[in-house]
C-alpha positions as CSV (number, residue, x, y, z in Angstrom):
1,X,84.0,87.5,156.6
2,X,86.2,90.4,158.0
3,X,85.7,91.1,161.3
4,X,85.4,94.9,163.1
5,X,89.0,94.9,164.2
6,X,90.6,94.0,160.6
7,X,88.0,96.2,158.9
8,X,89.2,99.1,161.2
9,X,92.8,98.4,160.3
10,X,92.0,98.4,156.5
11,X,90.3,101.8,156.7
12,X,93.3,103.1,158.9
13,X,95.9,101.6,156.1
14,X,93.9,102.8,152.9
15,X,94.3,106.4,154.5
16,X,97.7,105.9,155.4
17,X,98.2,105.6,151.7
18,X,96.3,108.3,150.5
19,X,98.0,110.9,152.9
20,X,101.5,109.7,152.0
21,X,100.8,108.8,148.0
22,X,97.6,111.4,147.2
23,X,96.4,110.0,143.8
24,X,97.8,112.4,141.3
25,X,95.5,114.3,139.3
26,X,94.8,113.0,135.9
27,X,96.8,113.9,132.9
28,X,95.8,113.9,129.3
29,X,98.8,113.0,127.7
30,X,98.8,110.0,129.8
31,X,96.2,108.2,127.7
32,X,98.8,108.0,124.8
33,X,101.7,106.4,126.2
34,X,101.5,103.0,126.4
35,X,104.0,102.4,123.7
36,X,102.7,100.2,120.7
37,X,99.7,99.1,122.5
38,X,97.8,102.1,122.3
39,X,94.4,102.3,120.6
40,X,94.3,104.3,118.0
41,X,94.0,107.8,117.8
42,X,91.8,109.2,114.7
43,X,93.4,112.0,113.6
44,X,89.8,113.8,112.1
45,X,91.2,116.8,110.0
46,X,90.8,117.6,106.6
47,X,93.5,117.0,104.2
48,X,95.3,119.4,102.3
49,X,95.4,118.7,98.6
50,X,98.4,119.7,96.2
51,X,96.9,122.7,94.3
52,X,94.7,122.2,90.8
53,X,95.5,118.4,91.7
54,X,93.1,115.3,91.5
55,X,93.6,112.0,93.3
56,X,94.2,109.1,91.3
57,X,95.7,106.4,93.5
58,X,96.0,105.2,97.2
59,X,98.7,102.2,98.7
60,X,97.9,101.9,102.2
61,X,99.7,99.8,104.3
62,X,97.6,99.4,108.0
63,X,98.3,97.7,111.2
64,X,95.5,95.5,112.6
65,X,93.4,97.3,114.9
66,X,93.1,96.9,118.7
67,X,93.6,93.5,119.9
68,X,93.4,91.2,123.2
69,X,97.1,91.0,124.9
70,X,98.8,88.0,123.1
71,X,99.3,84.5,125.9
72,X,102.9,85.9,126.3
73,X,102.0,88.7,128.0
74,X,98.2,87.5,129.7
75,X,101.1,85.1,131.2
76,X,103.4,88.1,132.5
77,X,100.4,89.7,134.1
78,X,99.9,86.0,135.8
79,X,103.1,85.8,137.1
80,X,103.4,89.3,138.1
81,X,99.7,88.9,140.2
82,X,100.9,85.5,141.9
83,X,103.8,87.7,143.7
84,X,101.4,91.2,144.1
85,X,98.0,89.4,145.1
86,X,100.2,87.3,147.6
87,X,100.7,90.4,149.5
88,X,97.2,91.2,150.4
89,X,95.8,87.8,150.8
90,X,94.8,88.7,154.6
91,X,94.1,92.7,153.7
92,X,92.6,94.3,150.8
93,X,94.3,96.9,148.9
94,X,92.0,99.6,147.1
95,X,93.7,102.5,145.4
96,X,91.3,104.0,143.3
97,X,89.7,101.2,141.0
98,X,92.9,98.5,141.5
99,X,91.8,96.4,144.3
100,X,94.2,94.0,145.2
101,X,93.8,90.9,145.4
102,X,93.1,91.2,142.0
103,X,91.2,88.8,139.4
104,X,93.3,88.7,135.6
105,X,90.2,89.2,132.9
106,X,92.8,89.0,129.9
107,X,92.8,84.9,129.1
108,X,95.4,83.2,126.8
109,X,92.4,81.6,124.9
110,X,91.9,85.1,123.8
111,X,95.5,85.3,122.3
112,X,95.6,88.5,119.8
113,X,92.1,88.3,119.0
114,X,91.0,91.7,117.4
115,X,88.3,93.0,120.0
116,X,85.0,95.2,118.8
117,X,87.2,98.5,119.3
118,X,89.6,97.5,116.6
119,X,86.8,96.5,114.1
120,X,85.5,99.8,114.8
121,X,88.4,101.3,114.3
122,X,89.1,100.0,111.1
123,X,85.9,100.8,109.8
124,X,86.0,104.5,110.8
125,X,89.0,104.9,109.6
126,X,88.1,103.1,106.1
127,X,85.0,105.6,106.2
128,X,87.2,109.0,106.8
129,X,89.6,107.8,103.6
130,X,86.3,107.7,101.6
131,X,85.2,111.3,102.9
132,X,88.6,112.7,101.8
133,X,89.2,111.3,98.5
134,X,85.7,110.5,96.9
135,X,87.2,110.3,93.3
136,X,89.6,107.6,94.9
137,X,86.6,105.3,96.5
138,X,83.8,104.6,93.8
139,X,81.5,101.5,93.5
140,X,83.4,99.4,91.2
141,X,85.4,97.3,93.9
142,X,87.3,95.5,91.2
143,X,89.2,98.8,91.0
144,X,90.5,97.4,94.2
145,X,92.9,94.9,95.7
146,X,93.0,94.0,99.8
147,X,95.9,91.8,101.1
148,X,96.5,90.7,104.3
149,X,98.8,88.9,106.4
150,X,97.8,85.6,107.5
151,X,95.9,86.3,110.8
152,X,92.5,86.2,112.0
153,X,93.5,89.5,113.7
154,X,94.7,91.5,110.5
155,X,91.7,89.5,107.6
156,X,89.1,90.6,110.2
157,X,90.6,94.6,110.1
158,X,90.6,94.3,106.3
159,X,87.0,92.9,106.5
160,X,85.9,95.9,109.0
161,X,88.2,98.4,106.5
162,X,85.8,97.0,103.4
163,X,82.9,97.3,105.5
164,X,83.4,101.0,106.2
165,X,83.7,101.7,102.4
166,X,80.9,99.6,100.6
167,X,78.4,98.2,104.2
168,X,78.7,95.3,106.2
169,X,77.6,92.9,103.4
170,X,79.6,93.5,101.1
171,X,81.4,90.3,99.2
172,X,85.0,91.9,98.2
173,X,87.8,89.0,98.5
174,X,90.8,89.6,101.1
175,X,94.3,88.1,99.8
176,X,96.3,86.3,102.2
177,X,99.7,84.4,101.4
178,X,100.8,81.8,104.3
179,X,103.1,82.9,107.1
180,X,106.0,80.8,105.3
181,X,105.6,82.5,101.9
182,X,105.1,86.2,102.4
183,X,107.6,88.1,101.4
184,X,106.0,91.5,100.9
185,X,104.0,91.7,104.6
186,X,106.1,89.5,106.5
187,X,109.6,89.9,105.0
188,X,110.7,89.5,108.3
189,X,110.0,85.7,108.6
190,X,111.3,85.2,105.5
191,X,115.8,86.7,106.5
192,X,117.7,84.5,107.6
193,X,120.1,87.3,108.9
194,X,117.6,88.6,110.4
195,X,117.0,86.0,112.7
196,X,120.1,85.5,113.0
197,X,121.9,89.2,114.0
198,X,118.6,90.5,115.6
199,X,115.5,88.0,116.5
200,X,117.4,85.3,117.4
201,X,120.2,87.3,119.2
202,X,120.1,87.8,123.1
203,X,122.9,90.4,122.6
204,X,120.7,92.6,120.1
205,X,118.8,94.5,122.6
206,X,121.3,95.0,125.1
207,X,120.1,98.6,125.5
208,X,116.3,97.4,126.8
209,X,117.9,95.0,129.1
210,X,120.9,97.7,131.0
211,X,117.8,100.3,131.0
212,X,115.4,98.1,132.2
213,X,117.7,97.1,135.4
214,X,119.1,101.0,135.3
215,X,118.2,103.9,137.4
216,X,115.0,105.3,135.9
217,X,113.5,101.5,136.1
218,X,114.5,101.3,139.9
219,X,113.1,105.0,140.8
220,X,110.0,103.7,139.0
221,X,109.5,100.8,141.1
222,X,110.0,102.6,144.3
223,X,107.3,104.9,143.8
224,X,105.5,101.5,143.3
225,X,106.1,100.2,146.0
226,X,105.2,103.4,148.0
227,X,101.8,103.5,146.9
228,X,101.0,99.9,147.6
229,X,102.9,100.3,151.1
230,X,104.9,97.2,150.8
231,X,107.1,96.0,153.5
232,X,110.8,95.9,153.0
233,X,110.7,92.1,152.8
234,X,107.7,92.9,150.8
235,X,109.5,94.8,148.2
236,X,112.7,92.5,147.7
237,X,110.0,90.1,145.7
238,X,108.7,92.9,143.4
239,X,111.4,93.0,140.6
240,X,111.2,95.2,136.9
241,X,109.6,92.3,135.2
242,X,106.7,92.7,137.5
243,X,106.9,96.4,136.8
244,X,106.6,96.0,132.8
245,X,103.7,93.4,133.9
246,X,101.7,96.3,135.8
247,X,102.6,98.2,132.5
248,X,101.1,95.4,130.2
249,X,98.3,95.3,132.5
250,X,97.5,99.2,132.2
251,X,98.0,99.3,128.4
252,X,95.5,96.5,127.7
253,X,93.3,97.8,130.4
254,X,92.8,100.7,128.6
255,X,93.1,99.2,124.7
256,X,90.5,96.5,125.8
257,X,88.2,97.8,128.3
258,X,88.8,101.8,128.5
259,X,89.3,101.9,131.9
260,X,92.1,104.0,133.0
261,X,92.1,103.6,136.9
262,X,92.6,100.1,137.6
263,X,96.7,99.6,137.2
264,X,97.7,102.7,135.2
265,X,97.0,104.7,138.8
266,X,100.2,103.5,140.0
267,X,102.6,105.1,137.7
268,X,102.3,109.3,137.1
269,X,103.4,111.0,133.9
270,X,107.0,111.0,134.6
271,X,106.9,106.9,135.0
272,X,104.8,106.5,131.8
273,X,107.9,108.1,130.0
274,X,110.4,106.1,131.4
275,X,108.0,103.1,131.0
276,X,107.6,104.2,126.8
277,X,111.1,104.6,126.4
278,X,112.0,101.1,127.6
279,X,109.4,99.8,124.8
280,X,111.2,102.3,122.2
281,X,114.2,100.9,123.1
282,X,113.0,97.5,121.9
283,X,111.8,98.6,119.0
284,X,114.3,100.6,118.2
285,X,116.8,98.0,118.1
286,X,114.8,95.1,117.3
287,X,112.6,97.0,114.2
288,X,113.9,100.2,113.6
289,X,116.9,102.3,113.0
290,X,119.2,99.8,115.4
291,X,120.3,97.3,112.9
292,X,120.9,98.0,109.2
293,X,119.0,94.6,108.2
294,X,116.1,95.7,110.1
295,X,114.6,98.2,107.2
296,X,116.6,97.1,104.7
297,X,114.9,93.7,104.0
298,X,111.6,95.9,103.8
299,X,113.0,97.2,100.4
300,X,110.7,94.0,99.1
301,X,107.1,95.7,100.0
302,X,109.1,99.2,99.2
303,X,109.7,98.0,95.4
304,X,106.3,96.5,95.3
305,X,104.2,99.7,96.5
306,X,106.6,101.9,93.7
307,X,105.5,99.7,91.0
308,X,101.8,99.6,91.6
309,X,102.3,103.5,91.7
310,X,104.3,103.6,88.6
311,X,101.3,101.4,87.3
312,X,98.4,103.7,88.1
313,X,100.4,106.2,86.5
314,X,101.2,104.7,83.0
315,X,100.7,107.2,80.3
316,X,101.1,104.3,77.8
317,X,97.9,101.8,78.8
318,X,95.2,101.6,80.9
319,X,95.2,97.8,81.4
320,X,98.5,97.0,83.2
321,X,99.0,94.5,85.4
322,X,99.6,94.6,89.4
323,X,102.0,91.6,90.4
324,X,99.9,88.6,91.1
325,X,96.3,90.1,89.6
326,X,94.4,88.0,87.6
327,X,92.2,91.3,86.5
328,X,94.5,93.7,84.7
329,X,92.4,96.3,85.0
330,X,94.6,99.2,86.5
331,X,93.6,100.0,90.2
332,X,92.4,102.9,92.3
333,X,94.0,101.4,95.2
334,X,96.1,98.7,97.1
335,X,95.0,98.2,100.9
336,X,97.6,96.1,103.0
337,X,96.7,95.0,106.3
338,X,99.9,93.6,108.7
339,X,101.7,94.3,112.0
340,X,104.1,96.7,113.8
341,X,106.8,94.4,112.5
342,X,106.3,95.7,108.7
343,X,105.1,99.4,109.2
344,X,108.5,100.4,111.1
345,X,111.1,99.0,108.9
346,X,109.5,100.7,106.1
347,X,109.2,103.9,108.2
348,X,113.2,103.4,108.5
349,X,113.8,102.4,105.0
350,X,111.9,106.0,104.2
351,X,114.0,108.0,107.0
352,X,110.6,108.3,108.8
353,X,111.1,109.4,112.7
354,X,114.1,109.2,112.8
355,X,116.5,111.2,115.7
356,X,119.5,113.2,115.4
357,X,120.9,110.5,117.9
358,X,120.1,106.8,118.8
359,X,118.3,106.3,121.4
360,X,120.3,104.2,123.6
361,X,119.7,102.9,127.3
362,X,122.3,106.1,128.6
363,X,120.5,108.6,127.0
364,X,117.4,109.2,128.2
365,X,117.2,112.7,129.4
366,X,118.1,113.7,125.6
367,X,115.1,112.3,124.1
368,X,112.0,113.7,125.9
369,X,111.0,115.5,122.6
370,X,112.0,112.4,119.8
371,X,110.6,111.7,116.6
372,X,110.7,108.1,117.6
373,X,108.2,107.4,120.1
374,X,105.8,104.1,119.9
375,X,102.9,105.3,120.7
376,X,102.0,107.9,117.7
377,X,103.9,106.0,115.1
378,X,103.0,102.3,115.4
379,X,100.0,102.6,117.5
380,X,97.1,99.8,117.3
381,X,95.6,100.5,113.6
382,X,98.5,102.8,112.8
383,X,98.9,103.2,108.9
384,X,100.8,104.7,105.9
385,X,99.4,106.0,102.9
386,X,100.9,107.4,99.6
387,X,98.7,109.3,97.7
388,X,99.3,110.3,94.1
389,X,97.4,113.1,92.3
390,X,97.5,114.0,88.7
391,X,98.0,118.3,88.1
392,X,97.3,120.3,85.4
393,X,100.0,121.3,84.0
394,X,100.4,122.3,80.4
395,X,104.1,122.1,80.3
396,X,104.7,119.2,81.7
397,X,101.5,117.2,80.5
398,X,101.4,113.1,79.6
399,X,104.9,112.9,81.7
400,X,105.8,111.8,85.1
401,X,106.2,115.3,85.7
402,X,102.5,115.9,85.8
403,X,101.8,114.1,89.7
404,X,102.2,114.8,93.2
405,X,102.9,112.3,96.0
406,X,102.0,112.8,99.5
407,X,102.5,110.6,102.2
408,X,100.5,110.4,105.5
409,X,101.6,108.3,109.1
410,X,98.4,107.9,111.0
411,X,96.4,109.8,108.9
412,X,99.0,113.1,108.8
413,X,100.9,114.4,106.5
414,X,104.1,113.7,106.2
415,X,106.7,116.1,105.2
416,X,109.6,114.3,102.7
417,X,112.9,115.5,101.5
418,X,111.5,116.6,98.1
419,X,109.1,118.7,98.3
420,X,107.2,121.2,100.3
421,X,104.9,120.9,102.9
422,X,102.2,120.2,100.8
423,X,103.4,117.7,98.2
424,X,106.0,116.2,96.6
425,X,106.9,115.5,92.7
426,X,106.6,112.3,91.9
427,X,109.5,112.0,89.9
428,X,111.9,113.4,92.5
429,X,110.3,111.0,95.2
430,X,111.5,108.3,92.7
431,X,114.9,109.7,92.4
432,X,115.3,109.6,96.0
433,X,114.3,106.3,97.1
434,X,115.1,104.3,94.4
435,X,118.1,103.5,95.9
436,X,116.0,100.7,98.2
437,X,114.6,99.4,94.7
438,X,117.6,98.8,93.3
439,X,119.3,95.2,93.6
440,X,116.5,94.3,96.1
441,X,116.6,91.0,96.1
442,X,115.8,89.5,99.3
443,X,117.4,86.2,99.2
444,X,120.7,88.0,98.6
445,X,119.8,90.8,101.3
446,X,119.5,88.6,103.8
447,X,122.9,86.0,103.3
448,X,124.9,88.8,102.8
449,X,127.7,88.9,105.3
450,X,127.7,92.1,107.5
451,X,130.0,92.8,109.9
452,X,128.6,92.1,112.9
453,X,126.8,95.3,115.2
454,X,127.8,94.8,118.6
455,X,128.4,97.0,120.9
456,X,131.7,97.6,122.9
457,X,130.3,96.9,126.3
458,X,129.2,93.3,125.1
């Protein structure tokens, strides 16, 4: 029970607050920074066909949808509340909806469990696919393969995806290859170099740890600690791990449970882009562009989607086989279902997002307007299509010549380097990228020796 006298002094220090710190007013953009843990965004537009073209195949590559935060983090967001919740143990704190002491509701028995939103999601987006290409989605589901990783998280997004094309009862099977033995959606477990240069390699992301402890970080956390009105003994406790914690908090606050003014109300627009980059950063270097070995050992899923398109396009028969199908009845479409970890190193191996310059922890200020930014490309549910169409075309008819690719990120197109804005000829898209087919051979990818990417201040 709080007696008059501490009640007074609580209404007096809430105030104090609010005239020093005024809540800033809410910003739209905000609701889509929270690196790769932001829901997904449907993008709802129509698509724009390749003229006198019909669709004849779909590869899809998808990222579960939204999940709970995994025990790694519920435990960052412990640790960081055992040090903030200690500071108002004999006052309450209420800015907005964050009342401190405050009560974690994200458990580790929860750990990456897909939540209601991200079967939603999944079956939305499953849905919108069928309104846009209704030649490509018909009611023979044997004209269909599913594959997923092996995770609850990413079988139950393929179930929801199914769902949204033929009902909630539907009995279509979902393909799933052990952790140990995927090499087409988890090509990542399977390198050795890999693990080795990058994973396993405190020095690989170098640039997250010298920005995390740099100058941006630091302004960050002051502001922090201005509008929770810490003490100066106070604030020599409250370190950048506990600001990436508040962070995690917000982004799962808002992924999980939509609401937007518990933690999130302590950083403004400028922090959430210093707070993103940090995350890019990580990505970058640990899945991206950073490391050559990143994207190239994706060349195994690369080769595989290619061949499965060359398939649905085989002038010669119309019972080919896809790798590991029983039924050689030629598809309409190959769904994959898998992680951040396999959408952006074949986003790299394809050139996708990428900047004029690296992003690095000293340059900053250069990339408020990049290509590479988390939170549109590899978003929860974040996908990649590739879309072939068939065109009339007397001149160039029965020949590769004859179809169109396009390629959509999140449900946009995608402009390549050969073609227009619209489309691009298949047989140039092949000229182009075979270069990752060829001699992609994953074992040998990943013993190679490489000289070593370190950087000079290491």
């Amino acid at each position: 029970m709080v007696d008059v006298k501490s009640k007074r002094f609580f209404l007096c220090y809430t105030l104090s607050i609010i005239v020093l710190v005024p809540p800033a007013k809410p910003e739209t953009n905000i609701i889509d920074r929270y690196a790769s843990k932001t829901r997904y965004r449907a993008n709802t537009g129509n698509w724009r066909r390749p003229e006198n073209c019909k669709p004849k195949y779909i590869d899809m590559l998808v990222r579960h949808g939204t999940r709970h935060p995994s025990k790694k983090d519920v435990k960052k967001i412990d640790a960081m509340l055992s040090v903030v919740n200690a500071f108002f143990y004999e006052r309450q704190f209420l800015y907005r909806d964050l009342k401190l002491p405050w009560r974690n509701e994200f458990f580790v028995e929860n750990d990456k469990i897909l939540t209601k939103i991200g079967k939603e999601e999944m079956k939305n987006l499953s849905a919108r696919m069928k309104n846009r290409l209704p030649e490509l989605f018909i009611n023979s589901p044997e004209l269909y393969s599913f594959y997923s990783t092996d995770t609850t998280r990413t079988i139950e997004s393929a179930s929801a995806f199914v769902s949204g094309l033929y009902g909630d009862h539907s009995n279509i099977s979902i393909v799933s290859v052990k952790k140990d033995k995927d090499h087409l959606l988890r090509f990542f477990d399977q390198c050795p170099l890999y693990k080795t240069k990058v994973s396993d390699n405190k020095t690989a992301l170098y640039h997250t740890k010298r920005f995390r402890e740099g100058t941006e970080m630091n302004d960050v956390l002051k502001k922090v600690v201005l509008k929770l009105g810490l003490t100066a003994e106070q604030q020599r406790h409250l370190k950048p791990k506990h600001l990436t914690a508040m962070y995690i908090a917000c982004s799962f606050e808002v992924a999980v449970f939509d609401r937007h003014n518990t933690w999130c109300e302590l950083f403004d627009s400028d922090d959430f882009e210093v707070l993103e980059y940090l995350y890019d950063l990580k990505h970058y270097w640990k899945r991206a562009y950073g490391y050559t070995i990143n994207y190239r050992m994706s060349c195994t899923l690369f080769a595989d989607i290619v061949k499965n398109i060359l398939n649905a396009v085989n002038l010669e028969s119309r019972t080919e086989p896809i790798a590991g199908e029983k039924n050689h009845t030629k598809k309409l479409g190959v769904f994959r279902f898998a992680h951040a970890e396999t959408l952006q190193p074949l986003y790299a191996l394809l050139g996708l997002f990428k900047d004029k310059e690296e992003l690095r922890a000293d340059n900053f200020a250069k990339h408020n307007s990049r290509k590479y930014r988390t939170s549109f490309v590899v978003p929860f549910g974040a996908n990649i299509a590739f879309v072939i169409y068939s065109c009339d075309s007397s001149q160039h008819k029965n020949t590769l010549d004859n179809f169109q690719l396009q390629v959509y990120v999140g449900e946009k197109l995608i402009q390549l380097p050969c073609g227009d804005e619209i489309s691009c000829p298949l047989v140039d898209f092949l000229n182009i990228y075979s270069k990752h087919i060829d001699r992609c051979v994953l074992s040998e990818i990943c013993k190679a020796e490489e000289r070593t990417e370190e950087h000079e201040e290491l």
